[in-house]
N, C-alpha and C positions, 0 to 999 in steps of 0.2 A: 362469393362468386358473381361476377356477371351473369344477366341473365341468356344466357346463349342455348344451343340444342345439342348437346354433347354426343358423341358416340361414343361408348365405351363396349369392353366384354365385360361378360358376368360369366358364374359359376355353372359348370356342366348340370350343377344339383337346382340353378334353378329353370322356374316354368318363363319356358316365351310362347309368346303370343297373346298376353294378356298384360296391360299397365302394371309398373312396378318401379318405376321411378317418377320424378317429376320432369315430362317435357324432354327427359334422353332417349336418345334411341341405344338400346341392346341388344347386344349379338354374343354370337357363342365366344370363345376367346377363341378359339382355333379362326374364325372364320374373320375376327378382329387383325389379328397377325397378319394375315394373308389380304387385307385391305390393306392395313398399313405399309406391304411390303409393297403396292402397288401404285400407292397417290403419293405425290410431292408434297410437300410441307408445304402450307400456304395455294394448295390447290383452291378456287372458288368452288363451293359446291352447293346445288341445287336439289331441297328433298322435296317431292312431289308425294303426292297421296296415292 
């Protein structure tokens, strides 16, 4: 893989809000879906702290 900052979902069974990948950001999959359904492919985006 390149090294990029992915966004993916994960599993309802796991814990967020605490590291658990390397550099991805994690979200529920429901809540994954409903971004997907909302940005264009090839959107720029900008993640801030």
């Amino acid at each position: 893989m390149r090294r990029y900052i992915y966004i993916h979902g994960s599993p309802d069974s796991t814990e967020m809000g605490k590291p658990g990948s390397i550099g991805c950001i994690r979200m529920r999959n429901d809540d994954i879906i409903r971004l997907f359904d909302q940005v264009p492919v090839g959107l720029p985006l900008e993640i801030l702290e």
